[in-house]
C-alpha positions as a LaTeX table, in Angstrom:
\begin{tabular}{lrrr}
\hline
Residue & $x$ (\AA) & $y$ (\AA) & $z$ (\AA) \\
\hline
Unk1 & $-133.80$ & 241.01 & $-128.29$ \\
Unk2 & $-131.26$ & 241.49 & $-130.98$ \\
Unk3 & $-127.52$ & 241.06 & $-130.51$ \\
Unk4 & $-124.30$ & 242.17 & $-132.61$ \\
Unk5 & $-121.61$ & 239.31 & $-131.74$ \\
Unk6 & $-124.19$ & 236.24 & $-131.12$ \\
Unk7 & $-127.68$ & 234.34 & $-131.98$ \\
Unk8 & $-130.28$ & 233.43 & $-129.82$ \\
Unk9 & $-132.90$ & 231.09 & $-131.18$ \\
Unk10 & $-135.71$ & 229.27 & $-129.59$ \\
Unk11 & $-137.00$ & 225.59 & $-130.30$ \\
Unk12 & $-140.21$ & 224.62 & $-127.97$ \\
Unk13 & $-138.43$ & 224.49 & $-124.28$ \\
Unk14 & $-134.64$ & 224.63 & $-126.16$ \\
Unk15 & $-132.92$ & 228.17 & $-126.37$ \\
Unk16 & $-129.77$ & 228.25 & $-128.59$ \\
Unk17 & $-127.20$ & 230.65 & $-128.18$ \\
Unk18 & $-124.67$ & 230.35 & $-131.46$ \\
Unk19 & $-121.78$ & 232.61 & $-130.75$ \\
Unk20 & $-120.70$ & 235.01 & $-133.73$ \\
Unk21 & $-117.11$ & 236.34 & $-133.59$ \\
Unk22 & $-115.35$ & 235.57 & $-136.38$ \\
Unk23 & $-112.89$ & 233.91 & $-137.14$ \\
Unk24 & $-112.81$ & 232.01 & $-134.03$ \\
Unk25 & $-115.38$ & 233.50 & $-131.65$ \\
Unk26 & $-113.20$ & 235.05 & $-129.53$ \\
Unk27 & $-114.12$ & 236.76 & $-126.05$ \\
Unk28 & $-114.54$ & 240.78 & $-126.35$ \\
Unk29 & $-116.04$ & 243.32 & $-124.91$ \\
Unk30 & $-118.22$ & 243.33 & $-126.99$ \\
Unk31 & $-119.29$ & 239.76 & $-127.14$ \\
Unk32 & $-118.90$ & 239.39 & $-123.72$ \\
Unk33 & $-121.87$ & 242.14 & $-122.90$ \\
Unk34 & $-123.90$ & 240.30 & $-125.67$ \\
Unk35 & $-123.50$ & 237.09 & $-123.73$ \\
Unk36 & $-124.47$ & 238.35 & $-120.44$ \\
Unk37 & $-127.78$ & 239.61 & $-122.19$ \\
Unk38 & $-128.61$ & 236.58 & $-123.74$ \\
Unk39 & $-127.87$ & 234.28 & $-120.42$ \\
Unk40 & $-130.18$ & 236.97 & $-118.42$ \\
Unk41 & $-133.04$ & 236.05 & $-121.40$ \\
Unk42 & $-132.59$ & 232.41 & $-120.80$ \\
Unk43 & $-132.93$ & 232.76 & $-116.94$ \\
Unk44 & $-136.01$ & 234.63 & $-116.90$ \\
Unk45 & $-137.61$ & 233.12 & $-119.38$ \\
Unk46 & $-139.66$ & 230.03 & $-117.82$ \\
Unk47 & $-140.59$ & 228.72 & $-121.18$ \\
Unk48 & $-136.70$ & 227.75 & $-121.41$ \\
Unk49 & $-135.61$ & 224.47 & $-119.60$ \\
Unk50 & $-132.15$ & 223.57 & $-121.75$ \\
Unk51 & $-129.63$ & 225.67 & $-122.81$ \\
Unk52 & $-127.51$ & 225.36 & $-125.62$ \\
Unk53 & $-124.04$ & 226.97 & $-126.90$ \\
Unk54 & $-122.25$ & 226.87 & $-129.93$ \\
Unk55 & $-120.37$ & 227.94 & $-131.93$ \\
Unk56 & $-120.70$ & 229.80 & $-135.20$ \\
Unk57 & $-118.36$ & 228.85 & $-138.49$ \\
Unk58 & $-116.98$ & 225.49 & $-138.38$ \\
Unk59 & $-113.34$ & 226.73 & $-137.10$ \\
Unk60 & $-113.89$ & 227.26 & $-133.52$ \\
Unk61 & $-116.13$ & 226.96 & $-130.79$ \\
Unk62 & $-113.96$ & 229.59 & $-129.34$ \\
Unk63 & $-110.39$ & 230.00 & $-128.89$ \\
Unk64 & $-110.33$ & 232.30 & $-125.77$ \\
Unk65 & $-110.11$ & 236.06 & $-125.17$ \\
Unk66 & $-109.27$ & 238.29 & $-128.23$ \\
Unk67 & $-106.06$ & 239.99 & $-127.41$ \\
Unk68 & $-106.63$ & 242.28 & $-129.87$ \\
Unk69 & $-108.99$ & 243.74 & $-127.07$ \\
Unk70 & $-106.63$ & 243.27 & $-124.38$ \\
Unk71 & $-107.46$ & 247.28 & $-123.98$ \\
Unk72 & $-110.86$ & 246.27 & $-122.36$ \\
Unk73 & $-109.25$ & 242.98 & $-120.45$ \\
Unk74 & $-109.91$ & 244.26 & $-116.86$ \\
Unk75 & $-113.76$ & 243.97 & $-117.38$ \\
Unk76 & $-113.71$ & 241.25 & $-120.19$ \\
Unk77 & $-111.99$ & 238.86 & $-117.82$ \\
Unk78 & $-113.83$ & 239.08 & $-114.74$ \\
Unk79 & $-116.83$ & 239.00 & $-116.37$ \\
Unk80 & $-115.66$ & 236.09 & $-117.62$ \\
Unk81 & $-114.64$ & 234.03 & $-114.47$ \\
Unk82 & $-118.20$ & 235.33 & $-112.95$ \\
Unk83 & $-120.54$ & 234.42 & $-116.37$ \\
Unk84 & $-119.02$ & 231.06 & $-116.23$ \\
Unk85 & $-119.35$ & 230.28 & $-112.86$ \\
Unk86 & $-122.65$ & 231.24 & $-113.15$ \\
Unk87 & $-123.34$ & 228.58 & $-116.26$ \\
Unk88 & $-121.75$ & 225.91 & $-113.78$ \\
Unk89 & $-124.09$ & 226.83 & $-111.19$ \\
Unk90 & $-127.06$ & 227.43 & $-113.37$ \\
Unk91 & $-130.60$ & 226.07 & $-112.28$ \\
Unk92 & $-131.11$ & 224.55 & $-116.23$ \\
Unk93 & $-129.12$ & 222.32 & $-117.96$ \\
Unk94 & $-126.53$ & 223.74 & $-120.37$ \\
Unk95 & $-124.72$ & 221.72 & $-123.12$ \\
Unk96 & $-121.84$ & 223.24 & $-125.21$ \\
Unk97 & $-122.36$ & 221.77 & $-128.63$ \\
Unk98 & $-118.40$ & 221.94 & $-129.64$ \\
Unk99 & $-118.21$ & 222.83 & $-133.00$ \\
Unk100 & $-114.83$ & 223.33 & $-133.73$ \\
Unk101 & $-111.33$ & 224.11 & $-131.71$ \\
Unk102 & $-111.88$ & 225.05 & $-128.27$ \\
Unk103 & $-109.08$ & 226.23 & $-126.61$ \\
Unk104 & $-108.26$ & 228.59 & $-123.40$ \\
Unk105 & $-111.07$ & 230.68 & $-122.48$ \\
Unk106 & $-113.16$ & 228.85 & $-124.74$ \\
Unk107 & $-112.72$ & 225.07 & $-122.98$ \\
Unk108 & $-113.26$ & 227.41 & $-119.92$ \\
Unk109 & $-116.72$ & 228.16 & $-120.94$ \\
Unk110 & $-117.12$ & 224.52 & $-122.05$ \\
Unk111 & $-115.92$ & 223.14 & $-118.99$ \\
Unk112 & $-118.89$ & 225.27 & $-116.85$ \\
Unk113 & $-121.38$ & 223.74 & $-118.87$ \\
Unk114 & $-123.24$ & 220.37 & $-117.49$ \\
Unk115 & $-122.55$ & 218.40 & $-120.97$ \\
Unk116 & $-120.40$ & 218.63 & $-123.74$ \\
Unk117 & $-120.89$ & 217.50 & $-126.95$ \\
Unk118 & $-118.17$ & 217.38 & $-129.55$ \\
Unk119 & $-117.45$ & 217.20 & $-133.47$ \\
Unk120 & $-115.79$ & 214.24 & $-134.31$ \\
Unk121 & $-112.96$ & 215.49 & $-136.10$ \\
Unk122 & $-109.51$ & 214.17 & $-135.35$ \\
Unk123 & $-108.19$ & 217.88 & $-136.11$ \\
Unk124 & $-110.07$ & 219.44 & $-133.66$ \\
Unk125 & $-107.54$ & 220.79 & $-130.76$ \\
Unk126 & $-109.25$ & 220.83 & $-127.12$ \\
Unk127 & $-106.89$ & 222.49 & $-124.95$ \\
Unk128 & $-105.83$ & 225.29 & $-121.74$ \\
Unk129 & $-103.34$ & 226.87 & $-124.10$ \\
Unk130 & $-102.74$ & 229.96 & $-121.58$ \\
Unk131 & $-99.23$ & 229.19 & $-120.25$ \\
Unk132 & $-97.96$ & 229.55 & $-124.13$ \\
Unk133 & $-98.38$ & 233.34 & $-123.56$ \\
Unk134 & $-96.72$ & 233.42 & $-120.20$ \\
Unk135 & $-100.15$ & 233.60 & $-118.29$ \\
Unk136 & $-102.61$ & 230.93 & $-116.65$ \\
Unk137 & $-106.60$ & 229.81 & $-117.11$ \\
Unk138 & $-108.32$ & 232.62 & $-115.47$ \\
Unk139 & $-111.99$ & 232.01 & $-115.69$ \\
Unk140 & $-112.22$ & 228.60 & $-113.88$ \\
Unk141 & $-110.14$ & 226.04 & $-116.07$ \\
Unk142 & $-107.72$ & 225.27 & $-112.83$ \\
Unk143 & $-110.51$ & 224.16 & $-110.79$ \\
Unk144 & $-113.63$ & 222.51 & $-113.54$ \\
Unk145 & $-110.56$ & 220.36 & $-115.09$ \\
Unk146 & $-108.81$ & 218.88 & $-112.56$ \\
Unk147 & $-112.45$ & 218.13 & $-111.29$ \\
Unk148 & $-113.27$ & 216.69 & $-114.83$ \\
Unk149 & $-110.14$ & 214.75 & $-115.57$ \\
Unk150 & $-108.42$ & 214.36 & $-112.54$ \\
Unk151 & $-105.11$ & 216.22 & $-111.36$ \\
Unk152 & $-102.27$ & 214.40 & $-112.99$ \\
Unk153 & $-104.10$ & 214.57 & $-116.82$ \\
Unk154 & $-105.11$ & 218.53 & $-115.69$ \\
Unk155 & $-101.37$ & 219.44 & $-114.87$ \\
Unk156 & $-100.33$ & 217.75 & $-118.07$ \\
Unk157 & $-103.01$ & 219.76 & $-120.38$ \\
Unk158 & $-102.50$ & 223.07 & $-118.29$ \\
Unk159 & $-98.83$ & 223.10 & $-117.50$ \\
Unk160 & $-97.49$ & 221.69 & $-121.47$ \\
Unk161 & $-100.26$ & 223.27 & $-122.48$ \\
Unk162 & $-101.22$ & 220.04 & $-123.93$ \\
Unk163 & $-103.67$ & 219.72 & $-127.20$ \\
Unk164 & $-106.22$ & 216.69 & $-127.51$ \\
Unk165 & $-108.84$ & 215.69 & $-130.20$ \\
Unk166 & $-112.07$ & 214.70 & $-129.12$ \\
Unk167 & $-112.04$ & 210.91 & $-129.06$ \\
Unk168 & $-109.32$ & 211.75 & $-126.26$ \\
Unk169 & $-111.52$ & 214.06 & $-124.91$ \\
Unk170 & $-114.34$ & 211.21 & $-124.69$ \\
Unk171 & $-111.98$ & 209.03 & $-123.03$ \\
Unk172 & $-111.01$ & 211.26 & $-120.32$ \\
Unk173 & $-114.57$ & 212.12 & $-119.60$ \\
Unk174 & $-114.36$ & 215.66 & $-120.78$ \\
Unk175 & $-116.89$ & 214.88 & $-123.65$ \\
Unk176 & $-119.84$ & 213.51 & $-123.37$ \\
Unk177 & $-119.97$ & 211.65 & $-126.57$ \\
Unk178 & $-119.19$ & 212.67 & $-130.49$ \\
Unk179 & $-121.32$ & 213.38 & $-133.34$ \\
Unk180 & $-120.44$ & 213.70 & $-136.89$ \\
Unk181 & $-120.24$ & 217.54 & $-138.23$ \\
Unk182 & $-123.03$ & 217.65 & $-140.21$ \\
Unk183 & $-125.27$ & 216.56 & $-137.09$ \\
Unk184 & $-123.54$ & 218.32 & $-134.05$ \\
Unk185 & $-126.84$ & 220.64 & $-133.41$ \\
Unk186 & $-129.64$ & 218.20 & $-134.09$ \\
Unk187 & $-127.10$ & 215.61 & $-131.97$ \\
Unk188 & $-127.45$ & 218.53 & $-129.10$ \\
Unk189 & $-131.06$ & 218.78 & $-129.62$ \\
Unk190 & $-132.01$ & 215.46 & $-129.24$ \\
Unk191 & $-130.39$ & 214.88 & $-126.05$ \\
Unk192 & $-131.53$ & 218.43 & $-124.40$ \\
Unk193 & $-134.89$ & 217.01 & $-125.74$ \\
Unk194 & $-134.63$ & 214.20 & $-123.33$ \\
Unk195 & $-133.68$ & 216.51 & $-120.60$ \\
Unk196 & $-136.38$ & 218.47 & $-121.50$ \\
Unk197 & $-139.03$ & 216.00 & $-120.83$ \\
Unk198 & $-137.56$ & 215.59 & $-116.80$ \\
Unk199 & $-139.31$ & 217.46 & $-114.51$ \\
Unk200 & $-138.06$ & 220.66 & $-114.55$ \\
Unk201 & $-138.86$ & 221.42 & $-110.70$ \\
Unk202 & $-136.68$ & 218.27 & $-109.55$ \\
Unk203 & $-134.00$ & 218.94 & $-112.46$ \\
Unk204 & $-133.15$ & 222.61 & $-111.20$ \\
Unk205 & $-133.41$ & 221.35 & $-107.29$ \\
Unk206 & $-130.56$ & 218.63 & $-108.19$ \\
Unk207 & $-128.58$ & 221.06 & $-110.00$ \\
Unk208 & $-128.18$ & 223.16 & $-107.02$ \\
Unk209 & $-127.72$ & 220.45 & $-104.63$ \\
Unk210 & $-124.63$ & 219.10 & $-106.61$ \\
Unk211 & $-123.45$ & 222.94 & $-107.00$ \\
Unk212 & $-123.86$ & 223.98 & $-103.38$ \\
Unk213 & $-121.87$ & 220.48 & $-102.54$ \\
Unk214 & $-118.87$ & 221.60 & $-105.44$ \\
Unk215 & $-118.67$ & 225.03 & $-104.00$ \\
Unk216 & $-120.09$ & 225.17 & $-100.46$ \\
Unk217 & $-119.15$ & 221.73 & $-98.83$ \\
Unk218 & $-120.74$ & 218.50 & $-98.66$ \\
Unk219 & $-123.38$ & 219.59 & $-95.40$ \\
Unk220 & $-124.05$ & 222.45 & $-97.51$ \\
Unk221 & $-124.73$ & 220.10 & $-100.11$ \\
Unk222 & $-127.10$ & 217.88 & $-98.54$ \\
Unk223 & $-129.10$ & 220.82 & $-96.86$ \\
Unk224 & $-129.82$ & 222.11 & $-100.04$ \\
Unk225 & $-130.69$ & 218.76 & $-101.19$ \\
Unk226 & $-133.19$ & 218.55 & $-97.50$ \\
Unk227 & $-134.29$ & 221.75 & $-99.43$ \\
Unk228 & $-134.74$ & 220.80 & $-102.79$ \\
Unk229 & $-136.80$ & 217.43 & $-101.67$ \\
Unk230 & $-139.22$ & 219.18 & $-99.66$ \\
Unk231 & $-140.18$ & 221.43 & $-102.52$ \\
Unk232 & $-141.09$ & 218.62 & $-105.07$ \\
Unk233 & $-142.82$ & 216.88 & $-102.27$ \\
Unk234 & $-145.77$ & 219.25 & $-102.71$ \\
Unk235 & $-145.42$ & 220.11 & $-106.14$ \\
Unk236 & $-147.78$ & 219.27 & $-109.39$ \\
Unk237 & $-144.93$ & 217.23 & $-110.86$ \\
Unk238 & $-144.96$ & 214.54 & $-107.98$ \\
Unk239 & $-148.82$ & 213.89 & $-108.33$ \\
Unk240 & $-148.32$ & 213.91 & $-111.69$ \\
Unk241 & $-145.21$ & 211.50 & $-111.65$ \\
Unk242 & $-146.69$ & 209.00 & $-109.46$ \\
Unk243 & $-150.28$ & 209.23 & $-111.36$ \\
Unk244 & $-148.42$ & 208.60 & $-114.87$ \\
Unk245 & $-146.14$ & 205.63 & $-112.57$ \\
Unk246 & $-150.04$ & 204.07 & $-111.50$ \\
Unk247 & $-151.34$ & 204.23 & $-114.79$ \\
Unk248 & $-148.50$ & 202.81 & $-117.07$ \\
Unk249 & $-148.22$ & 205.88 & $-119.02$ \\
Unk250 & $-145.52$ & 208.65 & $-119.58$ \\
Unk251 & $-145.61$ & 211.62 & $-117.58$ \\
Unk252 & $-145.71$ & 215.10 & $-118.25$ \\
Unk253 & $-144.55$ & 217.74 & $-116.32$ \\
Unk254 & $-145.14$ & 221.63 & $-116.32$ \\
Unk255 & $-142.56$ & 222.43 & $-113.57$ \\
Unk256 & $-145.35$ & 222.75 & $-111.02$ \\
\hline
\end{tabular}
């Protein structure tokens, strides 16, 4: 599938979705439809098992919703609040590969992925700009940064609409860790590498046991997690798990 505003490339079990908005990627209509598309690929597409975003240009990763569409805001921004609730809850990993300033709706998306990886650059802003403009983080930023960071550090970024670089951002826990700009992607591809060697069966049953705890409750949580244990019980990965365990040898699991 082609798209007009964004990339979509695939690397073995790795998709790569490279957002392309210029100058600093944005959220339209336009891209926002694009998005949608691409995430649907990714989901049905078994042969993926990481996701990862980025963005394209070195300026931004993105720097929120393009108010020069604010004529298409009542779809852009729902879809918005439910595409990245959706990443948060999404049965495969997802890692934003932060390429450059990511700021409002952008650090929205960020914060609904599972890992964040960041340029090191002590330039780079990371911030929930919205209350600037006399508005507030509408697609989740409230909730997945006070969870992140804590309250007190969330109120400070959100209400000053305070900036931070990235080793800031490490130190709060918001990154993951830093790479230097020149390996940001293969940085991101080595670690969804790793992830992509974990059985994929047992890594999408703990991703919705954590989610259903975050958003349903913490019974909910460990039903699903009742759920999620009974499934890999009988699957192709155990045997093959506890095989590879027996005979001193990696495993390698198909998701089965």
């Amino acid at each position: 599938m082609t798209y007009e505003n964004l990339t979509v490339e695939q690397k073995g079990h790795i998709c790569i979705i490279t957002l392309n908005h210029p100058p600093v990627n944005a959220w339209n209509w336009g891209l926002m439809a694009d998005f949608e598309k691409a995430v649907d690929e990714v989901e049905n597409d078994q042969e993926v098992r990481v996701l990862i975003i980025t963005g394209g240009g070195e300026k931004a990763f993105s720097a929120g919703f393009d108010l020069s569409d604010s004529a298409n805001a009542h779809k852009t921004s729902p879809k918005g609040r439910e595409l990245w609730t959706r990443l948060d809850r999404f049965s495969k990993p997802v890692i934003a590969a932060i390429n450059g300033h990511v700021l409002a709706g952008g650090l929205e998306l960020a914060l609904s992925c599972h890992f964040r990886i960041m340029v090191d650059d002590p330039n780079l802003n990371v911030g929930l700009t919205e209350l600037n403009v006399g508005i507030i983080p509408g697609w989740g930023g409230t909730q997945r940064l006070t969870r992140i960071v804590g309250k007190a550090r969330a109120l400070d970024m959100i209400l000053f609409s305070t900036r931070i670089n990235p080793q800031q951002a490490l130190e709060a826990g918001l990154a993951n860790q830093l790479a230097s700009p020149d390996k940001l992607i293969d940085t991101a591809v080595e670690f969804a590498e790793k992830l992509v060697k974990r059985p994929p069966l047992a890594v999408g049953c703990v991703l919705k046991a954590i989610s259903a705890g975050e958003y349903e409750g913490f019974e909910q949580g460990l039903k699903v997690e009742e759920e999620g244990s009974a499934v890999v019980g009988v699957s192709k990965d155990r045997v093959e798990g506890f095989t590879a365990f027996l005979e001193k040898r990696e495993p390698v699991f198909t998701g089965e």
